[in-house]
GUVEXFI-826856 format. One record per residue (C-alpha): residue number from 1; residue in three letters; x, y, z. Coordinates in steps of 0.25 Angstrom, whole numbers, plus 5000, padded with zeros to 4 digits. Layout:
N
R   resi   resn   east   north     up
R    NUM    Ala      X       Y      Z
...
This chain:
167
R   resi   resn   east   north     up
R      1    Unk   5276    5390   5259
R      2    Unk   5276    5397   5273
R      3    Unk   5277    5387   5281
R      4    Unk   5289    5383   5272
R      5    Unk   5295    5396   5275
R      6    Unk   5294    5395   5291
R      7    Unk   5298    5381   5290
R      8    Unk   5310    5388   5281
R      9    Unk   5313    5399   5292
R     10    Unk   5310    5392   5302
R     11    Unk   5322    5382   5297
R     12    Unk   5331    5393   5294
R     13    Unk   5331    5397   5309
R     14    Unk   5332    5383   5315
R     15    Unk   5346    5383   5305
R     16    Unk   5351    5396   5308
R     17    Unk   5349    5395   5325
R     18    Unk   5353    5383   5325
R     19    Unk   5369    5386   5323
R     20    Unk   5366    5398   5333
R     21    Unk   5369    5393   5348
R     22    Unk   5355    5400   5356
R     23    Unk   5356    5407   5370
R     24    Unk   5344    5415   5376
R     25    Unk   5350    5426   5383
R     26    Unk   5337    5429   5395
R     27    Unk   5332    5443   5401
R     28    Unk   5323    5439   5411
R     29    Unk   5310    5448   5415
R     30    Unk   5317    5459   5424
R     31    Unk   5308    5469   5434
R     32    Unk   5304    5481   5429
R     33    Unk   5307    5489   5419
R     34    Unk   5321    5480   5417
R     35    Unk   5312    5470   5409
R     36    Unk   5312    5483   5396
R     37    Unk   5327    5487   5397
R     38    Unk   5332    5479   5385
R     39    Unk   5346    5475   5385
R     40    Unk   5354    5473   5373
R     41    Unk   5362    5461   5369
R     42    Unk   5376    5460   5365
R     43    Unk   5385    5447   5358
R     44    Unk   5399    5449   5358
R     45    Unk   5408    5438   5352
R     46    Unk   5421    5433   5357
R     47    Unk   5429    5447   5350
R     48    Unk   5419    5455   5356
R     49    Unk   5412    5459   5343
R     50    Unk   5396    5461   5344
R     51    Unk   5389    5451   5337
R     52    Unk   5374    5451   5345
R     53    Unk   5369    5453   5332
R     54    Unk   5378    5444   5322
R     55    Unk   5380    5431   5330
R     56    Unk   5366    5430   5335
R     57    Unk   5352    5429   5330
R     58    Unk   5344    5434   5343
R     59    Unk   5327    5431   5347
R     60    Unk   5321    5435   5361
R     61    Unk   5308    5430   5368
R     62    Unk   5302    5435   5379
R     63    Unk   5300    5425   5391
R     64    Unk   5286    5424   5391
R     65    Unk   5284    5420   5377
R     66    Unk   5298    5411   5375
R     67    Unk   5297    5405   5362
R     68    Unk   5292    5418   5353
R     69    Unk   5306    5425   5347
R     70    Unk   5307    5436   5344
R     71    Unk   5318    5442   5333
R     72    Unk   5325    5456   5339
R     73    Unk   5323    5468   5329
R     74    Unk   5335    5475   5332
R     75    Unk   5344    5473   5345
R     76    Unk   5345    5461   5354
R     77    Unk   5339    5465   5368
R     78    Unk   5332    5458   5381
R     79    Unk   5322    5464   5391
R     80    Unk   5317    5458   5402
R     81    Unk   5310    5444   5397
R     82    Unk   5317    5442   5385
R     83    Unk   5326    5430   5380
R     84    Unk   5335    5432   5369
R     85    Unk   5338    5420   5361
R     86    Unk   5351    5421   5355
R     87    Unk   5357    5411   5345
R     88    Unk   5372    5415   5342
R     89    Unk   5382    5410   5332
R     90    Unk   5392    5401   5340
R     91    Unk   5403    5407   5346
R     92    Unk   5407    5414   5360
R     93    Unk   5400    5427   5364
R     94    Unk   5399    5439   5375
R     95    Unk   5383    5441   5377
R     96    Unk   5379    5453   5385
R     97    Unk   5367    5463   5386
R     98    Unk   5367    5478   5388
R     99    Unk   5358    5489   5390
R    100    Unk   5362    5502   5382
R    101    Unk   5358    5516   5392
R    102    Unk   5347    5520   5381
R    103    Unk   5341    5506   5381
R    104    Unk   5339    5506   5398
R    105    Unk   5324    5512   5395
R    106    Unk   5328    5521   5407
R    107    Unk   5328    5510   5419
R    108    Unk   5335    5517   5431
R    109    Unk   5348    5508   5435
R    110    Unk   5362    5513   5440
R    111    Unk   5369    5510   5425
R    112    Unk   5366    5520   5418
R    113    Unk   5375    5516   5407
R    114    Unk   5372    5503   5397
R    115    Unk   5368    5492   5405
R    116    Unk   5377    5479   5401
R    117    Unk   5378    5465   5405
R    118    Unk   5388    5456   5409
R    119    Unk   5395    5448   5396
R    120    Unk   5392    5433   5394
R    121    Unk   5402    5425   5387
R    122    Unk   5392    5414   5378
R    123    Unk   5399    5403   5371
R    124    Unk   5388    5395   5361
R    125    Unk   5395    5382   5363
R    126    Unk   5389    5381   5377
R    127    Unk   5376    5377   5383
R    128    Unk   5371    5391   5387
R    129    Unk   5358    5394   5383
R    130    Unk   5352    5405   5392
R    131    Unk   5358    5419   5397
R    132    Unk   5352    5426   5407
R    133    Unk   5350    5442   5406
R    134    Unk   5348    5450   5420
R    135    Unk   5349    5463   5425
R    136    Unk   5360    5468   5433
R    137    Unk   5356    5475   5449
R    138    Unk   5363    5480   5458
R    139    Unk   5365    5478   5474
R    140    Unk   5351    5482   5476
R    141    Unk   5345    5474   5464
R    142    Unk   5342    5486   5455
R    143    Unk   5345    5485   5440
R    144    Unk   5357    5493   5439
R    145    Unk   5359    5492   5424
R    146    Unk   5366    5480   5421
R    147    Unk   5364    5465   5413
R    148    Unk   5370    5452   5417
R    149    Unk   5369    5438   5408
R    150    Unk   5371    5426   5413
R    151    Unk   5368    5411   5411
R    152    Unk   5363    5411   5424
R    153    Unk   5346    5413   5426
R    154    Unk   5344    5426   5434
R    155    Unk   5335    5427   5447
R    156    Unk   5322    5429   5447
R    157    Unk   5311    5435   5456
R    158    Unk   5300    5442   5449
R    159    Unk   5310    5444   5438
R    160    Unk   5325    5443   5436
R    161    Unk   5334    5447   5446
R    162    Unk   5343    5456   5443
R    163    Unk   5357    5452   5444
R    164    Unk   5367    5456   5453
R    165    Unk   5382    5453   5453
R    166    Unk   5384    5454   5469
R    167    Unk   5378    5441   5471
């Protein structure tokens, strides 16, 4: 009778991700104490109405144990190390992270106001699998309070290099 039932649930879930289109939305190992500062995720759809929890069912691993899921208790969060597996219902959506002032754990930077990132525009209908999440730095390559996704893999030393726009 057990097995049945896992052979059950297991079925279930196959059905139900299966008319979710995935996309694993990646924060890799910063320096520091970056790696505890959780940032937030947030799903627009196309008439800006938040959907991060109605038009996804969300999981995260960590990168040193990739295929052990784990179901988010409450809120939708990455730290440093973490890859979010995101199945969405089909359609077009806004994906960005933020970082509300309380939730900055005290990490001195010059934006002292919530942190946000940049808005990436996701269609399911194409091949896109993999965002990338990075902190943002400044001239100097300080973290200066910021996020930035994009589809591209960020750098890497010893961990992420941060990003910079004047590149």
């Amino acid at each position: 009778m057990k097995n049945f039932r896992k052979i059950l649930l297991a079925f279930i879930f196959i059905l139900f991700t299966s008319q979710l289109h995935a996309l694993i939305i990646y924060r890799p190992v910063n320096n520091g104490d970056m790696n505890d500062v959780k940032c937030y995720l947030r799903i627009l759809d196309e008439e800006d109405n938040d959907v991060t929890y109605t038009a996804a069912r969300i999981f995260y691993a960590w990168i040193d144990q990739p295929h052990v899921y784990y179901a988010y208790k409450k809120n939708y969060y990455l730290m440093g190390g973490i890859a979010m597996h995101v199945y969405l219902k089909p359609g077009k959506y806004k994906i960005s992270v933020y970082t509300p002032k309380e939730a900055q754990n005290g990490f001195v930077c010059e934006n002292k106001e919530t942190w946000e990132s940049n808005t990436f525009y996701y269609n399911t209908e194409n091949k896109l699998n993999v965002l990338f999440l990075s902190p943002t730095a400044n001239d100097n390559y300080f973290y200066n309070g910021g996020w930035h996704l994009d589809y591209k893999a960020p750098k890497f030393r010893y961990y992420t290099v941060p990003y910079y726009e004047g590149k």
